[in-house]
C-alpha positions in Angstrom: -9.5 0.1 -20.2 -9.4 -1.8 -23.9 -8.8 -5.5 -23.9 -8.3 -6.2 -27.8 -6.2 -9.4 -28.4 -3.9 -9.2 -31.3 -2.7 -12.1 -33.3 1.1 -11.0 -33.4 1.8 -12.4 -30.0 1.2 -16.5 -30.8 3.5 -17.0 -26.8 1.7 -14.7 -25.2 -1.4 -15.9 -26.4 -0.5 -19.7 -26.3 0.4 -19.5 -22.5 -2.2 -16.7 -21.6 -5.2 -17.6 -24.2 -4.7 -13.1 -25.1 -2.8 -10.3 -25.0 -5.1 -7.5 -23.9 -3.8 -4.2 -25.1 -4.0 -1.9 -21.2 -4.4 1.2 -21.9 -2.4 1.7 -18.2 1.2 -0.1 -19.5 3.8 1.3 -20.9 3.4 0.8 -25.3 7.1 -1.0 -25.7 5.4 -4.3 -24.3 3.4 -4.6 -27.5 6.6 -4.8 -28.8 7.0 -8.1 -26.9 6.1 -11.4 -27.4 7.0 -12.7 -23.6 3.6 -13.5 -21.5 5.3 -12.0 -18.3 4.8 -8.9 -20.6 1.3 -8.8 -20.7 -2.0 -9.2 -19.3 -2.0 -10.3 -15.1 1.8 -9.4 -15.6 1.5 -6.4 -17.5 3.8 -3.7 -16.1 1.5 -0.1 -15.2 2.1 2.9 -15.2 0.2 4.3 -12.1 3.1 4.8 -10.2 3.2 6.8 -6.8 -0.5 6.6 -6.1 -2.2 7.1 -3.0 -6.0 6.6 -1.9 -8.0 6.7 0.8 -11.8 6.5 1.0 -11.6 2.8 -0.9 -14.6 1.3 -1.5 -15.5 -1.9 1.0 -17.6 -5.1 0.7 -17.8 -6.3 3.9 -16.7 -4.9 7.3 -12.8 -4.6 8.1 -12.1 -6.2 11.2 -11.0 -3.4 14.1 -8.4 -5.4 15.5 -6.8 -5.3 12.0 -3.8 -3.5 13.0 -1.0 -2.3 10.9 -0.1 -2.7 6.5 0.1 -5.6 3.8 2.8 -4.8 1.7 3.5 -7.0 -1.6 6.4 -6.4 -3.8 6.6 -7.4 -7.3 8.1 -6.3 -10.7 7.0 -3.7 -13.0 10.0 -2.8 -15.6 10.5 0.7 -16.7 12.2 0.2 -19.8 11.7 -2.2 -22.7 14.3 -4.8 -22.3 17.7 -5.4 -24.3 17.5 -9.0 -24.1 14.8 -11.4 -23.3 12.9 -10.6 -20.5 12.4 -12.8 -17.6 10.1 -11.8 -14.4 13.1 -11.3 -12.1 14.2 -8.7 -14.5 10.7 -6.2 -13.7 12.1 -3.1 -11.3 10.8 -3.5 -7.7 7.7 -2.3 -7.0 5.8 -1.9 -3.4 2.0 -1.8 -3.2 0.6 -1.1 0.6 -3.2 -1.4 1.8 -2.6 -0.2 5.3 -5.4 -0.6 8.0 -6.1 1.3 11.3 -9.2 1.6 13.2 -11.0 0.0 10.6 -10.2 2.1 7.9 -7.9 1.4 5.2 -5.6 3.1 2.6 -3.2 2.2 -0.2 -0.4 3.6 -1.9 2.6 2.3 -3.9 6.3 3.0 -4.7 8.7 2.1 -7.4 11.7 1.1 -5.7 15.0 3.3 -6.9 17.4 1.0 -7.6 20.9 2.1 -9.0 19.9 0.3 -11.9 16.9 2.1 -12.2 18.6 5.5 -11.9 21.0 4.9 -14.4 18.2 3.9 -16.8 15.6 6.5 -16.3 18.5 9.0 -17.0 19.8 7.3 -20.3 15.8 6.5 -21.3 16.5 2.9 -22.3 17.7 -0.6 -20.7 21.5 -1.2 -19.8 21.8 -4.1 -17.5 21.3 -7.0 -19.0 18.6 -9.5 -17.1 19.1 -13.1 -15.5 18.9 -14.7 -18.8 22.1 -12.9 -19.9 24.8 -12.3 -21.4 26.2 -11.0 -18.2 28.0 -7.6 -18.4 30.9 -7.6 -16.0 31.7 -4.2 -16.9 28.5 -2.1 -15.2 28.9 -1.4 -11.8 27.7 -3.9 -8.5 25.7 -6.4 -10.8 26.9 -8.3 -14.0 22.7 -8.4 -14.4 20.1 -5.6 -13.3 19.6 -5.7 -9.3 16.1 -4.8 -9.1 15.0 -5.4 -5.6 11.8 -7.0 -6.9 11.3 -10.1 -5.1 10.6 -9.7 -1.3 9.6 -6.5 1.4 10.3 -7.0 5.1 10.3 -4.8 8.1 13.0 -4.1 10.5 14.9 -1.7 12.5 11.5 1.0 11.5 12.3 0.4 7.6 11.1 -1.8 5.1 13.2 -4.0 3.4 13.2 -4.8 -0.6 15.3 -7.9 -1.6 16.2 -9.7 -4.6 15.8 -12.8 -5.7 19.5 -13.3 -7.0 21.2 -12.0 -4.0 21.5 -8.2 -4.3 21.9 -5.1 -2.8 19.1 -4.2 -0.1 16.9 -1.1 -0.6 15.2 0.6 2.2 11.6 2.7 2.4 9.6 4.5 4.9 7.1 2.0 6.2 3.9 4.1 6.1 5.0 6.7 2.8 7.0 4.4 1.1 9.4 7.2 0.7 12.3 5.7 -1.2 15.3 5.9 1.6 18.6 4.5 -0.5 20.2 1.3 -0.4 20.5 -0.4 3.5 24.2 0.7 4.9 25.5 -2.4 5.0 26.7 -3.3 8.5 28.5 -6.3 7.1 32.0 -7.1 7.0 31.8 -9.9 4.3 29.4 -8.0 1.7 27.0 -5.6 0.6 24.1 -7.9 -0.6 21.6 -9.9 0.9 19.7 -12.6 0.1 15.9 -12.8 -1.4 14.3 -14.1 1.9 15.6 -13.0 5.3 14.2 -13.6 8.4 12.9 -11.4 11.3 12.2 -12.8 14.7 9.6 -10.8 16.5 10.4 -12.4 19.7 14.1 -10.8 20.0 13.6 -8.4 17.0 17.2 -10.1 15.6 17.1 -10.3 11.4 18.4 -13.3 10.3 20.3 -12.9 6.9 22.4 -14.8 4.3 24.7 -13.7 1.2 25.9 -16.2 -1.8 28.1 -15.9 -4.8 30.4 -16.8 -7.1 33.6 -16.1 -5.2 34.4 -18.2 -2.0 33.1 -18.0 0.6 30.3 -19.0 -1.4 27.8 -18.1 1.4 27.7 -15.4 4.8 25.5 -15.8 7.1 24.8 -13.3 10.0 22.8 -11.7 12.6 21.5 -8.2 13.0 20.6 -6.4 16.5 17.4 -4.8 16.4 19.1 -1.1 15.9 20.3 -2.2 12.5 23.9 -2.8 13.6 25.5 -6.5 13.1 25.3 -9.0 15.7 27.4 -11.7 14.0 28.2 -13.0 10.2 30.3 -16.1 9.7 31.3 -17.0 6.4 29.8 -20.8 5.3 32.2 -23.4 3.5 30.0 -25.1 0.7 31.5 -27.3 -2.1 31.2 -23.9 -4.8 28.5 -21.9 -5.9 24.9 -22.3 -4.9 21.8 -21.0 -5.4 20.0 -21.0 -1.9 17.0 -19.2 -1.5 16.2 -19.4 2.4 16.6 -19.4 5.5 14.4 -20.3 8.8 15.7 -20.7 12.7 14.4 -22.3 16.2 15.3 -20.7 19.2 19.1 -22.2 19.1 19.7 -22.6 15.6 19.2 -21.1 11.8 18.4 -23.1 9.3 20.6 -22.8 6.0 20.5 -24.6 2.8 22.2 -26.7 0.4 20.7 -27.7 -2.9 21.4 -29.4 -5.6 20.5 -26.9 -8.1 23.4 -24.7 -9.6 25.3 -23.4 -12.7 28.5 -24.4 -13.5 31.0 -21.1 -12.9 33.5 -22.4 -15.5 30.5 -21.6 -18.6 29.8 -18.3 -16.8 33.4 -17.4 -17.2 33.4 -18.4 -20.6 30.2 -17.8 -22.0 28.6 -15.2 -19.2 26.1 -17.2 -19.2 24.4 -18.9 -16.3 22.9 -22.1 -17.0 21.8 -24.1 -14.1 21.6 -27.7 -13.8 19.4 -30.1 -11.1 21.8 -32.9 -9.9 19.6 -35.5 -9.4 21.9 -37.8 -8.0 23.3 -35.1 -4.9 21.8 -34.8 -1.3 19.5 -31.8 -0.2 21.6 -30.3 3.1 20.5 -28.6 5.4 22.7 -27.0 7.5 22.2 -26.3 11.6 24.4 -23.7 13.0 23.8 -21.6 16.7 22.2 -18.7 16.4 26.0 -16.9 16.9 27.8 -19.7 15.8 30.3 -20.5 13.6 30.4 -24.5 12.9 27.5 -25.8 10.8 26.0 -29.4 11.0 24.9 -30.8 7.9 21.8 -33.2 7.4 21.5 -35.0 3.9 18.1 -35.2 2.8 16.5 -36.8 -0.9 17.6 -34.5 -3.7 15.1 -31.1 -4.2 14.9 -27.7 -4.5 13.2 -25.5 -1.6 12.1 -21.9 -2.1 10.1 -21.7 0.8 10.0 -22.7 4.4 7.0 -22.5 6.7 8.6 -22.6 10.0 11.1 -24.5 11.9 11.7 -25.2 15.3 12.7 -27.8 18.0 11.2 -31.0 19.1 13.6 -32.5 21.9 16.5 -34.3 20.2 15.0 -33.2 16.6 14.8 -29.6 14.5 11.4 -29.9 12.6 11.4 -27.8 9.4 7.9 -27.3 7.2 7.9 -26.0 3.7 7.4 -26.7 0.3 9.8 -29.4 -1.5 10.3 -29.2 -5.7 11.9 -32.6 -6.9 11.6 -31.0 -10.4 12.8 -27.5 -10.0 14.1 -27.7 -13.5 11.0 -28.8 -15.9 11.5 -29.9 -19.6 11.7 -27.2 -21.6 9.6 -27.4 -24.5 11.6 -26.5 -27.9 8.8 -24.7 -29.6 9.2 -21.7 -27.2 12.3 -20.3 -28.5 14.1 -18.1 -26.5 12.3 -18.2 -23.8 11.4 -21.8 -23.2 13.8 -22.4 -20.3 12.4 -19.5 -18.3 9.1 -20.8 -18.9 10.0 -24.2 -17.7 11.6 -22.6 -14.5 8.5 -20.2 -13.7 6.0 -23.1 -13.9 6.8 -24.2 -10.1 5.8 -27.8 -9.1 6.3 -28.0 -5.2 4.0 -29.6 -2.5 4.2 -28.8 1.1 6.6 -31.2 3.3 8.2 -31.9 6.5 11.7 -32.7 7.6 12.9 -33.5 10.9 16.5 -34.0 11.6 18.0 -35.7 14.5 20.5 -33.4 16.6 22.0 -36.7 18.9 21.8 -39.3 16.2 22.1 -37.4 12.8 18.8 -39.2 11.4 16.7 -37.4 9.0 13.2 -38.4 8.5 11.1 -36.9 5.6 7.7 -36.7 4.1 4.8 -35.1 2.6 1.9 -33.2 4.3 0.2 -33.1 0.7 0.7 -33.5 -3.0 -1.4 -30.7 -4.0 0.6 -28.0 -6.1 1.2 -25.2 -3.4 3.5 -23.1 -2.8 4.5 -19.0 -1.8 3.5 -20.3 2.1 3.4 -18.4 4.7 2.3 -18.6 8.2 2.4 -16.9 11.8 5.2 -14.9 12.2 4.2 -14.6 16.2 5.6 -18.8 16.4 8.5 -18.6 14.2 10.6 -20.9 15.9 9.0 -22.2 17.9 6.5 -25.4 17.4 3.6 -23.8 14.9 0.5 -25.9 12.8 -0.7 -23.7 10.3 0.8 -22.9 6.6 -1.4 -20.6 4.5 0.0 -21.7 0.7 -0.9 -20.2 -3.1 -2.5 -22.9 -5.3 -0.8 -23.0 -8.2 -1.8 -25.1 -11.7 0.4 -27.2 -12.9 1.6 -27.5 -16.9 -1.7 -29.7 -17.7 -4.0 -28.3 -16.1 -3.2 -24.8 -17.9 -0.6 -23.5 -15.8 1.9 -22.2 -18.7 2.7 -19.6 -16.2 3.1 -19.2 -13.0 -0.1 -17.8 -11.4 -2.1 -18.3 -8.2 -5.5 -19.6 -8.6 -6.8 -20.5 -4.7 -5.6 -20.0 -1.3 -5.2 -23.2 1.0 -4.9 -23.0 4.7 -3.2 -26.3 5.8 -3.3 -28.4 8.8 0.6 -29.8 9.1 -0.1 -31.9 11.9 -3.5 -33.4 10.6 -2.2 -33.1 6.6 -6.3 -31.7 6.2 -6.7 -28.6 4.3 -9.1 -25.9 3.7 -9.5 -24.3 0.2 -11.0 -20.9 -1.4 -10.6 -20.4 -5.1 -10.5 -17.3 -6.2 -12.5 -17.7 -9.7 -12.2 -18.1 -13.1 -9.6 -15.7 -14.4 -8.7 -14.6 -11.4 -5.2 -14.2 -9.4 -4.0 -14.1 -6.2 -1.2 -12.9 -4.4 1.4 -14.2 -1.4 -1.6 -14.1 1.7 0.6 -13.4 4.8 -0.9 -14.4 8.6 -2.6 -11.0 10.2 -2.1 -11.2 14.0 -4.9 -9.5 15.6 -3.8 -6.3 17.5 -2.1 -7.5 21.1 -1.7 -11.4 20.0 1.5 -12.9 21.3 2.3 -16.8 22.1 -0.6 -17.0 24.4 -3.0 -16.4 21.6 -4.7 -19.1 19.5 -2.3 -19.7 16.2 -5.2 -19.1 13.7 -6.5 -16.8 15.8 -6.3 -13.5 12.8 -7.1 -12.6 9.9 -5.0 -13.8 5.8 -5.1 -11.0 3.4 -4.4 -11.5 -0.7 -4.3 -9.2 -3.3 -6.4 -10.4 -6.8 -6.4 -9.0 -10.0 -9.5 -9.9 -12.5 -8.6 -10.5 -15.7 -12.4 -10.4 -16.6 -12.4 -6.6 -16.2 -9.3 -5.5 -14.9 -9.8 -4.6 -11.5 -7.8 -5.2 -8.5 -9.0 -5.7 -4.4 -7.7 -7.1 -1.2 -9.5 -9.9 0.1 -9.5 -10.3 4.0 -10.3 -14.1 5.2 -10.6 -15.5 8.8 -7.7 -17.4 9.5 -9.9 -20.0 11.3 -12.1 -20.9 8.1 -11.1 -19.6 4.8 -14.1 -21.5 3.1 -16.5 -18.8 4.0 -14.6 -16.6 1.7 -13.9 -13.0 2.3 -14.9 -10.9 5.1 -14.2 -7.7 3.6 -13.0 -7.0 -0.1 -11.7 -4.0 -0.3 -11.2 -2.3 -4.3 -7.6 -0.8 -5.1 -7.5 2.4 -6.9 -6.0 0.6 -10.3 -5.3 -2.6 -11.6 -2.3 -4.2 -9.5 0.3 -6.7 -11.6 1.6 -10.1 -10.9 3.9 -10.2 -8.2 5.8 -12.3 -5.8 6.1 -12.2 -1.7 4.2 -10.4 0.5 4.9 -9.1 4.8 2.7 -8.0 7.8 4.2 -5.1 8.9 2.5 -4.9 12.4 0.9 -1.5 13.7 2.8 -1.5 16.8 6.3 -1.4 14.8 4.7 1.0 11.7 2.8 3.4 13.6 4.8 4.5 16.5 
C-alpha cells in the first residue's frame, strides 16, 4: 500500500497533515479535496471479505461469546455535490468470536439508493449538504443506512443518522436481507439510534420529520411485530437523535438544534440553527403510553445517552451534553467549512435527574474531558448502572480538524474518576461496546467483561481489534487481533450476544 502525499489537496492536507494515495480506494477520491475522502476515512474497496485463521497477540478470552459489529460509511460513487460523512453507503464490518476463536467479514449494505446507483454507474441522490431533490423516490437526500447496526428479532439492524429507512442483514453472513417490513402505522423510517431491552427483548424506536406529527414513537414485541406507536406533539421540526428508557418510561428528546422548514421549502436547503436561548426537554412517557411529561433542562445538544433509569421520585439519565453543537465555522474552508464545524464534536459526559412528584431538574457534569460515542452495559439498561465506556476525542486546538478517536476512557459516573488508554500516535479508534461474559445477567458484576475497539494505523495502514478488560483498561489490550485489510473511519458499534446470533 503507497502513501505518497500530493500537494493538490491543501483541506485534506490542512485538517489531516496528507493525503495518502491507498492503493485499496476507489481513484475518484483523488478527485477530491474533502478530508472525509481520504486517509483514516478513505472509502476501500475490499468489499465482501471473509477471514478466518486471523492472526492474535494475546489470548482471546473463552467466555467471549458472540460478534462486534461496527457500521460506518464507505461511498461507492464519486459524489455530485459536496461530500459529507453521512453521505458514505453503509457498511458492516464483523469480528465474531466463539470458543476462543475469532473471524471477520464485512458487508456493503444495499440500500435503494445504492441500487439505483450501481446500475446508472454514478451518484444521483444528492447528500445532507444539499440541494434536496424532492423528485427521487423515499429521500430528498441519499438514505444510506450508515450510521448505526443493532440486533433484534434474529436480524441486524442498519440505521441512519437522518431518520431513514431500516435495512436488515443476517447476523452471522451478513447476507443483505432488504429493507425491515415496517410494522408501523405512522411511517416507514426509523431513527439513527434505537433501543433494545434485553430484559423483555422489546425495541424501543422513534421517527421525525418535516411533516407533523413531527415525531412517532413506538414499541416492538420481540417477534418483530408493533407493540405500540404514539405520535409526539413538538413545537415543529426537530432533529432528535436518541432515545433511552427505565423500567416505566422512555426517554425522548427535545433540542434546541433545528432548521428552519420555511428555507428548506424555498431553497432545499437545510440549514440548522442552535437556539441558545431555548430549553433542552426531555420528555417521560410509559413505556405504552401516550401523554408525555416534559422536563426543561439548560440549552444543548445530546447525541448520546449512557443509560437511564429510576431513582424513587427521580429518572436519572447519563450521557454526553454538547453546549456548542454548532462550532464557528471558519471561512477559509469553503464549501465545506460548516460540515467541518459540525463534525468536530465538543461534548463531555453529564448527568440529569428529573423529579417525577415535583417537576425539578437537577444537572451537572461527571467530567469536562472531550468524550463522547459512550456506551455501556447493555445487561442494566434501565435500570441503575455506573459505568460509561466513552471515545476520546481532540478538540479544534489540540489538532482535532476532524472528528477522530484518539483514547478509550472507562468512566466512573458515581465517583466522576476515570481510567484512560490511548491508543498512539496516529492511531484511531472505534465505538468500544461493553462485552458481557457468556451467562452474565443482573447478578453479575457491571464491569465484569470485556470492551472491544476497532483501530486503524495510519503509520502503516493496518487495522485490529483490541480486546480490554472492562475492570482496568490501563493495562491495555488483552488480545489484539489483525483484520484482513485496512478498515475506514466509522461511527457506532453493537454486541450482538452468542446466545441471540448463534442459535
Amino acid at each position: 500500500m503507497t502513501a505518497n502525499s500530493h500537494s493538490s489537496y491543501p483541506l485534506t492536507e490542512r485538517c489531516l497533515g496528507s493525503a495518502p494515495r491507498l492503493d485499496d480506494s476507489p481513484e475518484w477520491i483523488y478527485d477530491i479535496d474533502n478530508p472525509y475522502l481520504h486517509g483514516v476515512y478513505a472509502p476501500t474497496n475490499h468489499i465482501d471479505v471473509s477471514a478466518t485463521a486471523l492472526e492474535v497477540e494475546g489470548e482471546i478470552p473463552k467466555d467471549m461469546d458472540g460478534a462486534y459489529l461496527r457500521n460506518g460509511p464507505n461511498p461507492r460513487q464519486k459524489p455530485k455535490n459536496p461530500y459529507h460523512p453521512f453521505d458514505g453507503d453503509g457498511f458492516v464490518h464483523g469480528l465474531y468470536f466463539r470458543d476462543g476463536q475469532v473471524s471477520y467479514r464485512n458487508s456493503q449494505i444495499q440500500t435503494a439508493a445504492l441500487l439505483r446507483e450501481q446500475e446508472e454507474g454514478q451518484a444521483v441522490w444528492p447528500g445532507v449538504m444539499g440541494p434536496f431533490d424532492f423528485s427521487l423516490p423515499d429521500s430528498p437526500i441519499k438514505d444510506t443506512a450508515n450510521t448505526d447496526i443493532i440486533w433484534h428479532n434474529g436480524r441486524l439492524i442498519a440505521l441512519w443518522y437522518n431518520s431513514g429507512i431500516p435495512y436488515t442483514l443476517d447476523p452471522v453472513t451478513l447476507e443483505n436481507l432488504g429493507p425491515l417490513e415496517s410494522p408501523s402505522t405512522l411511517s416507514r423510517k426509523m431513527s439513527a439510534h434505537s433501543r433494545v431491552d434485553w430484559q423483555t427483548g422489546e425495541m424501543f424506536f422513534f421517527e421525525f420529520g418535516d411533516e407533523p406529527p413531527y415525531m412517532t414513537y413506538g414499541v416492538l414485541n420481540p417477534d418483530g411485530t408493533l407493540k405500540h406507536e404514539s405520535p409526539i406533539d413538538l413545537p415543529g421540526p426537530r432533529l432528535p437523535h436518541e432515545i433511552s428508557f427505565t423500567e416505566n418510561y422512555a426517554v425522548l428528546h427535545d433540542h434546541p438544534l433545528f432548521h428552519d422548514i420555511n428555507v428548506l421549502k424555498r431553497h432545499n436547503m437545510r440549514v440548522v440553527h442552535f437556539h441558545r436561548d431555548m430549553p433542552t426537554r426531555f420528555g417521560l412517557i410509559p413505556r405504552l403510553g401516550t401523554e408525555v411529561r416534559w422536563f426543561e433542562c439548560e440549552p444543548c445538544y445530546v447525541l448520546h445517552t449512557s443509560n437511564a433509569w429510576e431513582d424513587g421520585d427521580w429518572v436519572v439519565i447519563d450521557g454526553s451534553r454538547s453546549t456548542n453543537p454548532m462550532p464557528q465555522a471558519d471561512p477559509s474552508e469553503g464549501a465545506l467549512s460548516h460540515m467541518l464545524a459540525y463534525m468536530r464534536l465538543e461534548a463531555n459526559n453529564y448527568r440529569w435527574r428529573l423529579n417525577l412528584r415535583t417537576g425539578e431538574v437537577r444537572e451537572g457534569p461527571i467530567c469536562d474531558l472531550n468524550s463522547e460515542f459512550n456506551k455501556s452495559n447493555q445487561i442494566f439498561h434501565g435500570v441503575k448502572s455506573r459505568y460509561a465506556y466513552h471515545q476520546k476525542i481532540p478538540l479544534l486546538a489540540d489538532g482535532g480538524h476532524t472528528l477522530r478517536f484518539t483514547g478509550l476512557i472507562k468512566y466512573d459516573n458515581e465517583t466522576g474518576q476515570r481510567q484512560e488508554w490511548d491508543y498512539g500516535p496516529g492511531v484511531f479508534g472505534s465505538e468500544a461496546p461493553f462485552v458481557p461474559k457468556r451467562g452474565a445477567d443482573r447478578s453479575s458484576e457491571e464491569d465484569d467483561g470485556y470492551v472491544t475497539t476497532f483501530i486503524t494505523d495510519t503509520n502503516n495502514w493496518s487495522s485490529h481489534c483490541l480486546v480490554f478488560d472492562a475492570k482496568d483498561i490501563t493495562q491495555g489490550p488483552i488480545a489484539k487481533i489483525k483484520l484482513p485489510h485496512r478498515l475506514p473511519a466509522g461511527f457506532h458499534g453493537w454486541w450482538a450476544r452468542g446466545e441471540d446470533i448463534y442459535r
